[in-house]
KETI-651464 format. One line per 2 residues: number of its first residue (from 1); their letters; for each residue x negated, y, z negated of N, C-alpha, C. Coordinates in nm, 3 decimals, decimal comma, padded with zeros to 5 digits. Each point is the difference from the previous one (the first is absolute). Last residue first. Layout:
NUM) A) X/Y/Z/X/Y/Z/X/Y/Z  ...
This chain:
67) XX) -01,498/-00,683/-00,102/-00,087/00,087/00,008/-00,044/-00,013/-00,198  00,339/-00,130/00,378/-00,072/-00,108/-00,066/-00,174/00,062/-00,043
65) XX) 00,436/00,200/00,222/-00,110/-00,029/00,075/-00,101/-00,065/-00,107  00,422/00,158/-00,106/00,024/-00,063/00,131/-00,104/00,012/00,092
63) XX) 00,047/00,035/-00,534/00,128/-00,046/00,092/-00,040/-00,009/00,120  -00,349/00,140/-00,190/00,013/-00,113/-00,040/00,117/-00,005/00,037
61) XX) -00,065/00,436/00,116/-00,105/-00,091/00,056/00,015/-00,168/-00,031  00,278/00,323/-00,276/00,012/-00,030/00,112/-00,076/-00,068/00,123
59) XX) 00,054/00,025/-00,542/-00,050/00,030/00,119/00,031/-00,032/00,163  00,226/00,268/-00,477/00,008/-00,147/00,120/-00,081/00,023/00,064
57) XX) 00,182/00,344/-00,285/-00,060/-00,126/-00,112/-00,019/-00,092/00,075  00,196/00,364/00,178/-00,155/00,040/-00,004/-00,051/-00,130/-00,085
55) XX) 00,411/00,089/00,308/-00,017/-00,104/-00,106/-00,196/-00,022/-00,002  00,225/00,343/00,238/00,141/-00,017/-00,046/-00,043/-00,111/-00,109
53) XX) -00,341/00,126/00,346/00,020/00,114/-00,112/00,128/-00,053/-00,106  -00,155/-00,288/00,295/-00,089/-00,020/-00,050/00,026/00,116/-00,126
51) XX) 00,311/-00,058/00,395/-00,006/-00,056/-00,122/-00,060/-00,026/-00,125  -00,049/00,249/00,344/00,116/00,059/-00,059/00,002/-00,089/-00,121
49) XX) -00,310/-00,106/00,333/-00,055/00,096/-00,076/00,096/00,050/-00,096  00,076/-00,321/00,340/-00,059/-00,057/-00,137/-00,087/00,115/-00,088
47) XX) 00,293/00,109/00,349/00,056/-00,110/-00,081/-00,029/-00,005/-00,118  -00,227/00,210/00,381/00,024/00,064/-00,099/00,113/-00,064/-00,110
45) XX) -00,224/-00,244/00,351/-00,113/00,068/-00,134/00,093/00,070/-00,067  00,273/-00,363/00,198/-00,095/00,136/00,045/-00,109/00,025/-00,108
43) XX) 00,285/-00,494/00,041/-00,039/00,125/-00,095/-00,056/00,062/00,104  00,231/-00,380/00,257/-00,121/00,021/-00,092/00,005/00,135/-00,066
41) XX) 00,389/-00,401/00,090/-00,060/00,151/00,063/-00,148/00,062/-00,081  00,230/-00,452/-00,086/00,069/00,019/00,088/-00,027/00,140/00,109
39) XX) -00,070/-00,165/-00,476/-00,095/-00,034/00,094/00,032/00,012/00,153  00,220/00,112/-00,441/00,068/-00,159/00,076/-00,108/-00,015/00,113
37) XX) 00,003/00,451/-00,215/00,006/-00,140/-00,129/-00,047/-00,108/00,098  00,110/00,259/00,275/-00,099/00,073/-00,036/-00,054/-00,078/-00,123
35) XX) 00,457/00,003/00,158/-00,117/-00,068/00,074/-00,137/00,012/00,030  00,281/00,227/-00,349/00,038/-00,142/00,032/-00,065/-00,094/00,118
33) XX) -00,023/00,460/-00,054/-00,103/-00,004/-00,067/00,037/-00,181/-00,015  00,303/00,243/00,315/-00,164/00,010/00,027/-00,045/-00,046/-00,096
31) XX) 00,447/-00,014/-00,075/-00,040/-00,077/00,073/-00,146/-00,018/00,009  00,191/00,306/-00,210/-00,062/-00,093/-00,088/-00,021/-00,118/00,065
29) XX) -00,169/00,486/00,146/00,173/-00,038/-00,060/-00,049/-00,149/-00,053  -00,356/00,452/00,035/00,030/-00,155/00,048/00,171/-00,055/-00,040
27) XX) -00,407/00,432/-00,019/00,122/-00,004/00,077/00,030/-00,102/00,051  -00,376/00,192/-00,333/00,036/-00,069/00,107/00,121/-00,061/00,016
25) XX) -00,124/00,305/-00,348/-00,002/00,053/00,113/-00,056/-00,093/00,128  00,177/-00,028/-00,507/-00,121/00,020/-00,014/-00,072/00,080/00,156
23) XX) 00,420/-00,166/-00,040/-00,006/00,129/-00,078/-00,138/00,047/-00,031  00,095/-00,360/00,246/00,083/00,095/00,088/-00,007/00,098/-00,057
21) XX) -00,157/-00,429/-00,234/-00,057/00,033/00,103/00,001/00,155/00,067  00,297/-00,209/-00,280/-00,077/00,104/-00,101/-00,138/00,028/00,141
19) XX) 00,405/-00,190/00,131/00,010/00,097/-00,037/-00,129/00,103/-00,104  -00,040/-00,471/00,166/00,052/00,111/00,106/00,039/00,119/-00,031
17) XX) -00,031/-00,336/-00,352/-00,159/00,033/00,053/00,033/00,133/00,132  00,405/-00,187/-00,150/-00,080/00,109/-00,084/-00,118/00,006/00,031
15) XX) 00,245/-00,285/00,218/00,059/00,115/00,021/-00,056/00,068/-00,078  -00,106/-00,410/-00,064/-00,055/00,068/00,114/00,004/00,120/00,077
13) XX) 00,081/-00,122/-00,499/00,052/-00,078/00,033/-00,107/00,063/00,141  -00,203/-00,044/-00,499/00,057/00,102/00,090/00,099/-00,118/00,150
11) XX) -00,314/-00,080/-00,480/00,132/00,040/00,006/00,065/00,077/00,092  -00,489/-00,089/-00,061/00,090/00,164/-00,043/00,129/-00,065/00,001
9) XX) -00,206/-00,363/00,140/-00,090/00,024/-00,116/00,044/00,155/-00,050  00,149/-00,162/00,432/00,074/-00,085/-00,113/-00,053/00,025/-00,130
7) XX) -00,237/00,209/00,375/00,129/00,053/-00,011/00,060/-00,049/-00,129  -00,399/-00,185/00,107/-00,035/00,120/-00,064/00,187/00,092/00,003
5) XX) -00,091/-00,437/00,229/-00,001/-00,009/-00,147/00,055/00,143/-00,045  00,029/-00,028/00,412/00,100/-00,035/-00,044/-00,025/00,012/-00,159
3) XX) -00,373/00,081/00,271/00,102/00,099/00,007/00,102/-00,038/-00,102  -00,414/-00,260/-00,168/00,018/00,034/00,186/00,159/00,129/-00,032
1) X) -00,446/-00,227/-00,306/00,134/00,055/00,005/00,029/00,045/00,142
């Protein structure tokens, strides 16, 4: 499962990952996480830590380090 999946799989648009991102407490608009999807910008650690908290049912290591 890569980003996009795991978005499309909650039913969420990009603007909402960004927001649930932002509430969870990384501070992304929807541009940023769009090219962030789109490979285009690499994840921070703390990215992938927000995220890791925001979608505890995901591994994250296997999304984006083949782990």
């Amino acid at each position: 499962m890569n980003l996009k999946e795991l978005r499309l799989s909650k039913n969420l648009t990009q603007h909402e990952m960004s927001e649930i991102l932002t509430k969870n407490g990384y501070s992304i608009k929807q541009t940023g996480y769009s090219r962030i999807e789109n490979g285009k910008r690499v994840p921070t650690y703390d990215f992938l830590k927000i995220l890791q908290k925001s979608f505890q049912d995901v591994n994250i290591g296997k999304m984006f380090f083949d782990e």
